[in-house]
MIZA-155120 format. One record per atom (N, C-alpha, C, CB): residue in three letters; x, y, z; residue number from 1. Coordinates in steps of 0.02 Angstrom, whole numbers. Glycine has a CB too. Layout:
<rs>
R|Ala|X|Y|Z|NUM
...
</rs>
This chain:
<rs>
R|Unk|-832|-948|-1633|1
R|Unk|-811|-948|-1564|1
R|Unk|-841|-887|-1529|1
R|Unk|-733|-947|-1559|1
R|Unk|-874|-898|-1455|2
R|Unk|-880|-850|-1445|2
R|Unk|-849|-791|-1426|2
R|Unk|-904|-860|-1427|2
R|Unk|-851|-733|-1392|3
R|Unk|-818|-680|-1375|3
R|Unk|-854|-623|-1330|3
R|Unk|-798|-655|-1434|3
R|Unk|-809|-598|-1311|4
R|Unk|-849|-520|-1288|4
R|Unk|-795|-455|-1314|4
R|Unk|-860|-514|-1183|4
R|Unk|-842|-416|-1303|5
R|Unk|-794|-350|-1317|5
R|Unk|-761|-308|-1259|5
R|Unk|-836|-297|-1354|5
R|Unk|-707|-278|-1252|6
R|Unk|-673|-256|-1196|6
R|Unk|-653|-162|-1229|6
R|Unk|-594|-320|-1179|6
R|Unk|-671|-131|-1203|7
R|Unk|-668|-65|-1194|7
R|Unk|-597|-60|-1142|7
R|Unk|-744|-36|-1164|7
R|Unk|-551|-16|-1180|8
R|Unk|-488|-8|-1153|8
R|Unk|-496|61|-1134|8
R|Unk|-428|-23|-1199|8
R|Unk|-492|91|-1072|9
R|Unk|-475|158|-1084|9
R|Unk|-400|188|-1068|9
R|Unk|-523|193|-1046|9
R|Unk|-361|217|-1089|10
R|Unk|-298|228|-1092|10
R|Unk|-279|251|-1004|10
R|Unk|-284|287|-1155|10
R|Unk|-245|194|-980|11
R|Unk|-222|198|-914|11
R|Unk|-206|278|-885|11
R|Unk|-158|152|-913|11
R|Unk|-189|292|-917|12
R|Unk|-155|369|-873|12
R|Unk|-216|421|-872|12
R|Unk|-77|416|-923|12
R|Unk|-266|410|-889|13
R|Unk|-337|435|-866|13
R|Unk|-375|412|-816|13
R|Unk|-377|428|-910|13
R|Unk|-357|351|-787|14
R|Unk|-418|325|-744|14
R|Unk|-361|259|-700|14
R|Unk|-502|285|-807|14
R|Unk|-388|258|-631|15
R|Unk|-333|198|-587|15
R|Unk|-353|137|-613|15
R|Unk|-339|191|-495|15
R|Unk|-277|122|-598|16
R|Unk|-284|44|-652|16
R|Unk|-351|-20|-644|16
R|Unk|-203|-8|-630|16
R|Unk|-382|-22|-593|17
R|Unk|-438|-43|-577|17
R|Unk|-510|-20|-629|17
R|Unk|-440|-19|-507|17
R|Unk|-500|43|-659|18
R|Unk|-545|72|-695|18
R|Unk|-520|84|-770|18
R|Unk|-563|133|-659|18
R|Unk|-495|51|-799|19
R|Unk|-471|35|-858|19
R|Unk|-473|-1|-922|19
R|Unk|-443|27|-845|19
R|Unk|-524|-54|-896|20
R|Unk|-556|-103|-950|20
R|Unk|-621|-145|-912|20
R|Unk|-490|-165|-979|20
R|Unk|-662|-150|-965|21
R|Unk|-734|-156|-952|21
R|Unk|-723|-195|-1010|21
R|Unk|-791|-90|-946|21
R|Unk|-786|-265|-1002|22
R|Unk|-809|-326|-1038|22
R|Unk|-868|-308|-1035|22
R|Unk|-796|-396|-1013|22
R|Unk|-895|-315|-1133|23
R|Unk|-966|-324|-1138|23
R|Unk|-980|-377|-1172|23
R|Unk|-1000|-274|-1166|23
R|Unk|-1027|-406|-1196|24
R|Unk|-1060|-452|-1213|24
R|Unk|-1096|-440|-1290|24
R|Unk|-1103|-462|-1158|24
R|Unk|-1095|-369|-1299|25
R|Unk|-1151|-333|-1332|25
R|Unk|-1079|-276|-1369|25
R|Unk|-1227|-291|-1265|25
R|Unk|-1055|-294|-1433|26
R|Unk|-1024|-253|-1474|26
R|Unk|-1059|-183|-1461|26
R|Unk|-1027|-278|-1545|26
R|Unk|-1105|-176|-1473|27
R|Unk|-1136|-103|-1485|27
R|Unk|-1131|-70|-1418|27
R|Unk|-1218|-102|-1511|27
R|Unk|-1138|-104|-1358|28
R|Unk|-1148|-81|-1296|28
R|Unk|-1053|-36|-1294|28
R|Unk|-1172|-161|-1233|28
R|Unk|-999|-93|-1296|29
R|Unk|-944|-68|-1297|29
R|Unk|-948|-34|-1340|29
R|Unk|-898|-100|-1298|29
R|Unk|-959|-31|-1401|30
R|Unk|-922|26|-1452|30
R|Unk|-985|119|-1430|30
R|Unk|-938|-20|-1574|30
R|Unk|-1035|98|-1403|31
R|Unk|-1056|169|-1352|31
R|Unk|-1037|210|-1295|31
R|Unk|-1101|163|-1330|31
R|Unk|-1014|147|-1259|32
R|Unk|-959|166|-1201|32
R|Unk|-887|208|-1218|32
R|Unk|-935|95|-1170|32
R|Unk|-859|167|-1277|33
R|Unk|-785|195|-1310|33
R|Unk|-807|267|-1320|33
R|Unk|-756|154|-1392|33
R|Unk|-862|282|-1378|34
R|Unk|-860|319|-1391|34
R|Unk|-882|400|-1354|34
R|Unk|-876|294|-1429|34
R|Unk|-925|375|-1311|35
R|Unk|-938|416|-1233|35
R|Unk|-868|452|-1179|35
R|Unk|-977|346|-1180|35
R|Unk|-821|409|-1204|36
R|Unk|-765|415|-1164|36
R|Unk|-735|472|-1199|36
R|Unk|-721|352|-1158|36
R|Unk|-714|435|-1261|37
R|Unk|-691|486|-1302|37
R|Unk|-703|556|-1316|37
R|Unk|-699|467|-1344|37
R|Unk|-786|554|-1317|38
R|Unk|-803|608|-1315|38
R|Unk|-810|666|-1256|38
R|Unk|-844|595|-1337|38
R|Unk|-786|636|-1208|39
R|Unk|-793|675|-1126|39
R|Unk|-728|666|-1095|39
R|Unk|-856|636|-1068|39
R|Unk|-674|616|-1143|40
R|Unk|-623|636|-1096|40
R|Unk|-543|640|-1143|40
R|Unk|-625|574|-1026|40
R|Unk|-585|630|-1217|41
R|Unk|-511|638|-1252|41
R|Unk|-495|689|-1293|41
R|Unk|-494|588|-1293|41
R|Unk|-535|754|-1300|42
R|Unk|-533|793|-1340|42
R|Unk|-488|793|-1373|42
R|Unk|-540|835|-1325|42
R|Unk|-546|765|-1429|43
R|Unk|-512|755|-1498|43
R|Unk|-470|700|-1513|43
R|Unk|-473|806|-1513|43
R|Unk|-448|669|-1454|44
R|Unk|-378|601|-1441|44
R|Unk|-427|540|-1439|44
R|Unk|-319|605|-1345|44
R|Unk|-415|492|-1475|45
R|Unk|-436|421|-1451|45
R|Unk|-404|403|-1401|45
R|Unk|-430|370|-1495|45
R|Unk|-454|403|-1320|46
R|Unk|-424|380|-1267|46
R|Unk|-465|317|-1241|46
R|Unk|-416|436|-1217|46
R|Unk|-494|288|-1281|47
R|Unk|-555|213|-1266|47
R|Unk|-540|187|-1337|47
R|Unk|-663|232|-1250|47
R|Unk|-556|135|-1348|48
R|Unk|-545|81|-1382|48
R|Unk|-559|25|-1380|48
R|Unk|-507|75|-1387|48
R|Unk|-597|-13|-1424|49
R|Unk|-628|-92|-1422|49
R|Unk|-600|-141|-1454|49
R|Unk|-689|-101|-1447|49
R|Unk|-578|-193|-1391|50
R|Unk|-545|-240|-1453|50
R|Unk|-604|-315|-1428|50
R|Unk|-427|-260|-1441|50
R|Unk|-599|-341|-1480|51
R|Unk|-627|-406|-1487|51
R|Unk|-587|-480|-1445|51
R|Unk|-626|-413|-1567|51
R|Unk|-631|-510|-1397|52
R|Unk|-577|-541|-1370|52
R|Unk|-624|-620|-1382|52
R|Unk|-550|-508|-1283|52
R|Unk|-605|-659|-1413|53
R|Unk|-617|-740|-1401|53
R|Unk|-613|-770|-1352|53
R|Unk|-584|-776|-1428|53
R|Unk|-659|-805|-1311|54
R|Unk|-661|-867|-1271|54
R|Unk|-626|-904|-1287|54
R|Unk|-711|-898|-1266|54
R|Unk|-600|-933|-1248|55
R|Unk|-583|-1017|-1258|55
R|Unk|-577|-1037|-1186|55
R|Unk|-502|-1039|-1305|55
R|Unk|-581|-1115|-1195|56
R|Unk|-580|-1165|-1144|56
R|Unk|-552|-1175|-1102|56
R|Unk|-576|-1204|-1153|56
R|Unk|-472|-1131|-1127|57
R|Unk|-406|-1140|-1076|57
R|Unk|-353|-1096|-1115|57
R|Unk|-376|-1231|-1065|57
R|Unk|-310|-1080|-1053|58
R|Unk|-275|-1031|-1079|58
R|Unk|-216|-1085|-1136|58
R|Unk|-238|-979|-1007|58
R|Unk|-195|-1027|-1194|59
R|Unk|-149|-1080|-1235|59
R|Unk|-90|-1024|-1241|59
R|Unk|-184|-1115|-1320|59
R|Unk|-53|-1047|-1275|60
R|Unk|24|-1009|-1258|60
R|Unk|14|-936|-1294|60
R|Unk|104|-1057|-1299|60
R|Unk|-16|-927|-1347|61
R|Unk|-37|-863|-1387|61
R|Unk|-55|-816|-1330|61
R|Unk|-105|-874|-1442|61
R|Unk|-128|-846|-1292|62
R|Unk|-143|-806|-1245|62
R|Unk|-95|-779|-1191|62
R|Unk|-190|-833|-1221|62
R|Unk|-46|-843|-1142|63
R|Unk|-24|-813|-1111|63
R|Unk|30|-751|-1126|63
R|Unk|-13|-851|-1083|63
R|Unk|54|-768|-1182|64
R|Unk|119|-740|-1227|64
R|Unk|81|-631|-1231|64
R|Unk|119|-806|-1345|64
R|Unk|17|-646|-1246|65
R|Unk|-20|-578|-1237|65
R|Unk|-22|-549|-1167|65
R|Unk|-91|-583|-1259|65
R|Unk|-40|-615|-1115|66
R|Unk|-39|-578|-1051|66
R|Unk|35|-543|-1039|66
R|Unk|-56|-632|-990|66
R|Unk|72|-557|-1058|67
R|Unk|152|-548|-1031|67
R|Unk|142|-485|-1075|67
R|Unk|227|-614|-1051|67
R|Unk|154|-480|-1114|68
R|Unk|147|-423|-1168|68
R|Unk|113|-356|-1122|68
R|Unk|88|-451|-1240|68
R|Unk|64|-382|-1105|69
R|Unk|8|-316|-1087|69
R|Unk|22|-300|-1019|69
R|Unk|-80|-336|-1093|69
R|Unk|72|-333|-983|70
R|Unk|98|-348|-911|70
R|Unk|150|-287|-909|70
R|Unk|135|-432|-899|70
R|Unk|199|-297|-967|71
R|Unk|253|-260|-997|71
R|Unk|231|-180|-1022|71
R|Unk|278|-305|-1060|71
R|Unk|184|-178|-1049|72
R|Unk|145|-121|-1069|72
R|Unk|159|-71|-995|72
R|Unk|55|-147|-1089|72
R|Unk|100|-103|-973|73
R|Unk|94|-73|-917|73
R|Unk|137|-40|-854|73
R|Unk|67|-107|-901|73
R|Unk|185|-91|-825|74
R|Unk|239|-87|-808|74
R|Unk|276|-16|-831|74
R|Unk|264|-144|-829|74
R|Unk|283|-10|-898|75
R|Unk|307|18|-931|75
R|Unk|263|99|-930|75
R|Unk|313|-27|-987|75
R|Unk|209|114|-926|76
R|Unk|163|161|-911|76
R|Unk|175|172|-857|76
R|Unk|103|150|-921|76
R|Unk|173|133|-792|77
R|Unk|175|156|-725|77
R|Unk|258|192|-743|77
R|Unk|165|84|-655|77
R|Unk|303|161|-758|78
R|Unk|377|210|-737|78
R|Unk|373|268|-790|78
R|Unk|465|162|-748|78
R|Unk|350|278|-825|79
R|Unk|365|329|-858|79
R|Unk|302|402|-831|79
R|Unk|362|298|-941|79
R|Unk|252|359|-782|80
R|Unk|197|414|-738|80
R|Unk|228|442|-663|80
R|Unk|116|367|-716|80
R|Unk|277|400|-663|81
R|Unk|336|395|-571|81
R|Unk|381|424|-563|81
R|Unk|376|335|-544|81
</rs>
């Protein structure tokens, strides 16, 4: 199946608009992560690559993650407020 890779960088560094980036190219993301890291996490993993699968249509797994990562967040903004 195909996929791309998504570079996370840890929200409370950058506005939520600037927070995750899609590549196409594993190596491209895992240079970016590590660029970040190195210029903005001293010493902290603040970027991160996760592997994300295509598919055709959203299925309940997926949405079940959107809610999840909805909650995350949410959860980041009140504890930055």
């Amino acid at each position: 199946m195909a996929g791309v890779s998504v570079v996370l960088l840890d929200p409370r560094l950058a506005p939520k608009d600037q927070t995750v980036w899609a590549f196409t190219d594993e190596a491209d993301a895992q240079a970016v992560a590590a660029f970040l890291n190195a210029q903005l996490g001293g010493g902290n993993e603040v970027a991160w690559v996760e592997s994300v699968p295509l598919a055709r249509k959203l299925n309940d797994n997926v949405l079940h993650c959107l809610d999840l990562w909805e909650e995350v967040a949410e959860e980041i903004a009140l504890d930055d407020g």
